[in-house]
MIFI-986007 format. One record per residue (C-alpha): residue number from 1; residue in one letter; x, y, z. Coordinates in pm, 1 decimal, m for minus. Layout:
MIFI-986007
@num: NUM | residu: a | east: X | north: Y | up: Z
...
This chain:
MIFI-986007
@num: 1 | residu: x | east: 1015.8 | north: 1885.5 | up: 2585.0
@num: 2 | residu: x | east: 1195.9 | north: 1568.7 | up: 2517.4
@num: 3 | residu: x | east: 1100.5 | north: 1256.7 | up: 2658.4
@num: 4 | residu: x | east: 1362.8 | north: 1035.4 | up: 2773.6
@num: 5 | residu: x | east: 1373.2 | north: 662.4 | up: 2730.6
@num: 6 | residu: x | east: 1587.3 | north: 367.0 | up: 2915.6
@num: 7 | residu: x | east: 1776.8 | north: 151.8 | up: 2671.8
@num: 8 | residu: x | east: 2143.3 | north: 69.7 | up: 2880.0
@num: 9 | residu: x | east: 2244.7 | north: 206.5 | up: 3195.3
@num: 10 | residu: x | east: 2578.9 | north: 242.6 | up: 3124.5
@num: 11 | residu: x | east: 2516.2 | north: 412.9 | up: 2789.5
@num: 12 | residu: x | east: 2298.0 | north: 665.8 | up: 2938.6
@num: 13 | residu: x | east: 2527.2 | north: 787.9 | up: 3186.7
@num: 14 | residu: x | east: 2727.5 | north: 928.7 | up: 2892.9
@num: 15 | residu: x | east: 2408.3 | north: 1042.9 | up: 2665.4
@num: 16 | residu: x | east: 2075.3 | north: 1073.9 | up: 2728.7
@num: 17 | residu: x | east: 1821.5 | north: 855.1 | up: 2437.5
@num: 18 | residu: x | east: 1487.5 | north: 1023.5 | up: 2361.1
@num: 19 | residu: x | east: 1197.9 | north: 841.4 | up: 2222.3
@num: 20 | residu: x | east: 1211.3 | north: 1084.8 | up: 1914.2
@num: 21 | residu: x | east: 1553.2 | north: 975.7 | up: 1801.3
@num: 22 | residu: x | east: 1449.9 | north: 634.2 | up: 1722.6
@num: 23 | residu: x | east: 1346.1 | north: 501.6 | up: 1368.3
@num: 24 | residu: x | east: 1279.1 | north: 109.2 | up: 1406.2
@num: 25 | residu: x | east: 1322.4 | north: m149.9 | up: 1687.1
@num: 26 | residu: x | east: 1366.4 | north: m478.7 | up: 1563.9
@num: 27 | residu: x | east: 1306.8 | north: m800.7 | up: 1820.5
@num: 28 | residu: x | east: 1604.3 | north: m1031.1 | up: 1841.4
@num: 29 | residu: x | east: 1465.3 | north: m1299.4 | up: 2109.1
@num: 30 | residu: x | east: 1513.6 | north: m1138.5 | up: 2505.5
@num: 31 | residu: x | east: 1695.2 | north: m838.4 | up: 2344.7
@num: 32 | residu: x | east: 1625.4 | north: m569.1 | up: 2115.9
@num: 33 | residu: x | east: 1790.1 | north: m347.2 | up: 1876.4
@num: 34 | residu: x | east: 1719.7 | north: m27.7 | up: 1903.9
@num: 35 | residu: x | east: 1812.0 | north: 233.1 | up: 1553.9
@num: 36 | residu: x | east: 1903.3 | north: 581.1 | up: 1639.0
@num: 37 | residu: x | east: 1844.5 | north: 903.1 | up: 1357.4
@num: 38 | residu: x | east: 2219.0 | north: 955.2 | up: 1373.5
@num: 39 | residu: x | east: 2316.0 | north: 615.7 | up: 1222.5
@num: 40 | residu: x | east: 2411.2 | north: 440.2 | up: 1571.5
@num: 41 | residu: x | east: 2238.3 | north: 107.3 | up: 1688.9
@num: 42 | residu: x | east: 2189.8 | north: 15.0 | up: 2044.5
@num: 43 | residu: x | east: 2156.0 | north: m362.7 | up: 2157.8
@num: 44 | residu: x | east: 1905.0 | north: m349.4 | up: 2486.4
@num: 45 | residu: x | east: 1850.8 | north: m622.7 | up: 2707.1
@num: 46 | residu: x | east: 1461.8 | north: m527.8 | up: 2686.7
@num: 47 | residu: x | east: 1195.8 | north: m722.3 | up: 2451.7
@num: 48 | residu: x | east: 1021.4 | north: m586.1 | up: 2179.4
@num: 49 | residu: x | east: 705.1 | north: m648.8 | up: 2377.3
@num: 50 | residu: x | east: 803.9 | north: m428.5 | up: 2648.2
@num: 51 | residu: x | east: 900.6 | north: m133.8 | up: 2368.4
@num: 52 | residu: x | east: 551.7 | north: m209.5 | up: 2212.2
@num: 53 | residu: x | east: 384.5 | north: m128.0 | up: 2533.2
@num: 54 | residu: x | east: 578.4 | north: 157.9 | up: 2642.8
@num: 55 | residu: x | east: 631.5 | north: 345.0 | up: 2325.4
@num: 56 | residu: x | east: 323.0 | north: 622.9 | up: 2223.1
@num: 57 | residu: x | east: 95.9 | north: 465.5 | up: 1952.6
@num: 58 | residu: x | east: 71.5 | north: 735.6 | up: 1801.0
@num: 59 | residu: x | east: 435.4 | north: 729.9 | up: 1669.8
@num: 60 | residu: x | east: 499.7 | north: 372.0 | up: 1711.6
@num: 61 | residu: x | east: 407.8 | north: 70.5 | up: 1464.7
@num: 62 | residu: x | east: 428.2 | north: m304.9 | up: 1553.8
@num: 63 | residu: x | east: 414.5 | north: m411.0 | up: 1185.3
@num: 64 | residu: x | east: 534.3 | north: m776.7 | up: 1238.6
@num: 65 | residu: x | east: 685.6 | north: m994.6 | up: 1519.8
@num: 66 | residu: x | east: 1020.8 | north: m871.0 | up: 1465.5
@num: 67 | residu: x | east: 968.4 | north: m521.9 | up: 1408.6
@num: 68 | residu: x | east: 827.4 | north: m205.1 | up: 1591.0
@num: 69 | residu: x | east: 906.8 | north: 49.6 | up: 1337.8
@num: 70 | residu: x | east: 833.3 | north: 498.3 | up: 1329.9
@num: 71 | residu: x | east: 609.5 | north: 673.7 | up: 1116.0
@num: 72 | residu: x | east: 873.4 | north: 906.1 | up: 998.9
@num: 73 | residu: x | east: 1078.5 | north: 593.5 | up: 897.3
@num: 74 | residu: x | east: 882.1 | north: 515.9 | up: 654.8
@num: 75 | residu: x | east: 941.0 | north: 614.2 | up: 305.9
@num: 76 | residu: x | east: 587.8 | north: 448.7 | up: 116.0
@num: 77 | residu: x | east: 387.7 | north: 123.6 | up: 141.5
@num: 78 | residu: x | east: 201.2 | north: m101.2 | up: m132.3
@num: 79 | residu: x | east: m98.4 | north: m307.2 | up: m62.7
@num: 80 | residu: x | east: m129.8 | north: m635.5 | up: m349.6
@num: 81 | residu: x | east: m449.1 | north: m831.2 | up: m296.8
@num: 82 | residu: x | east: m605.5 | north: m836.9 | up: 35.6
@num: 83 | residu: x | east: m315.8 | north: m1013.2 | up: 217.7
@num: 84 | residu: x | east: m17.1 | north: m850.0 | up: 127.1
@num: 85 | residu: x | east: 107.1 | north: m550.8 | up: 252.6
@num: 86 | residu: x | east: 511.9 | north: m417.5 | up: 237.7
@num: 87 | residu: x | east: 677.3 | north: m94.0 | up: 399.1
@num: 88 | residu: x | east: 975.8 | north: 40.3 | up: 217.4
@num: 89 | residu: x | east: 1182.1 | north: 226.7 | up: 512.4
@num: 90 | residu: x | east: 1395.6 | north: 572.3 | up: 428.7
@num: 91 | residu: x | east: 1671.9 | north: 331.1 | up: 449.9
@num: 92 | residu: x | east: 1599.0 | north: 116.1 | up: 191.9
@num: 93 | residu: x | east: 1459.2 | north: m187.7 | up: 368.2
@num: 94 | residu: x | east: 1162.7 | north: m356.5 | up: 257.9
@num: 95 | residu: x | east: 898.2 | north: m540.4 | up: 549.4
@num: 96 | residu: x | east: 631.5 | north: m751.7 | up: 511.1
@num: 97 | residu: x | east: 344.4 | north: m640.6 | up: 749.4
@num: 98 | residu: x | east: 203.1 | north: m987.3 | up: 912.4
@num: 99 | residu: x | east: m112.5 | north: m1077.9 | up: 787.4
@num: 100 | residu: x | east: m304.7 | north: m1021.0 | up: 1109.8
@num: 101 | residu: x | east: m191.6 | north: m678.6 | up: 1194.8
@num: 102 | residu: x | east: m270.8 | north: m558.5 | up: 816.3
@num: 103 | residu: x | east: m595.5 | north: m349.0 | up: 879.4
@num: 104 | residu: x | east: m433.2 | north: m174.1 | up: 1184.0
@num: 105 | residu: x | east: m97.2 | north: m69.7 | up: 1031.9
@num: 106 | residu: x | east: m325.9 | north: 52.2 | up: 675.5
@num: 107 | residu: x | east: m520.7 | north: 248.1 | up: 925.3
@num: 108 | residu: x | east: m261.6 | north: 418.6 | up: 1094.2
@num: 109 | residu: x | east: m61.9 | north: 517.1 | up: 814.7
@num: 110 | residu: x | east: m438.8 | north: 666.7 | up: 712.3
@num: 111 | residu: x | east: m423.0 | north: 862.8 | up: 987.2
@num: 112 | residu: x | east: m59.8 | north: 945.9 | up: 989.0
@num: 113 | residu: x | east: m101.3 | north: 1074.7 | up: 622.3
């Protein structure tokens, strides 16, 4: 069964959004953008905090302040030193994981592996 999410009201009167169409939600101040699988962005008037805490953790990844990303998004990550940490997305994009949320994201990807 698919699980449903609320992005926009309007929009979802049209199409329903499930949580497992979504590759990466990146923060943009009171709203947030929200990627879809089949190319299409939505802009929702809800925080990336509010994603972060209503999104399974098991699937979901806060990997910096801006970004809450998938595991299936990701295409590999690199570790240099002890304070450096990047995700290369299936799309190409390259983040730098935050330096305090470095040994959680390297031990869910662990797991996720």
């Amino acid at each position: 069964m698919k699980t449903r999410i609320e992005l926009c009201p309007r929009l979802q009167l049209q199409q329903p959004i499930y949580i497992g169409e979504i590759l990466w939600l990146e923060g943009m101040g009171n709203y947030t953008m929200v990627y879809l699988e089949d190319g299409n962005k939505i802009l929702s008037s809800k925080t990336l905090q509010l994603f972060n805490r209503i999104l399974p953790d098991d699937t979901f990844l806060r990997v910096n302040k801006n970004r809450l990303i998938t595991t299936k998004s990701i295409d590999y990550w690199e570790q240099f030193g002890s304070r450096t940490l990047n995700i290369k997305l299936l799309n190409g994009e390259m983040l730098k994981v935050s330096r305090r949320r470095i040994r959680f994201v390297k031990a869910h990807l662990r797991v996720a592996a």
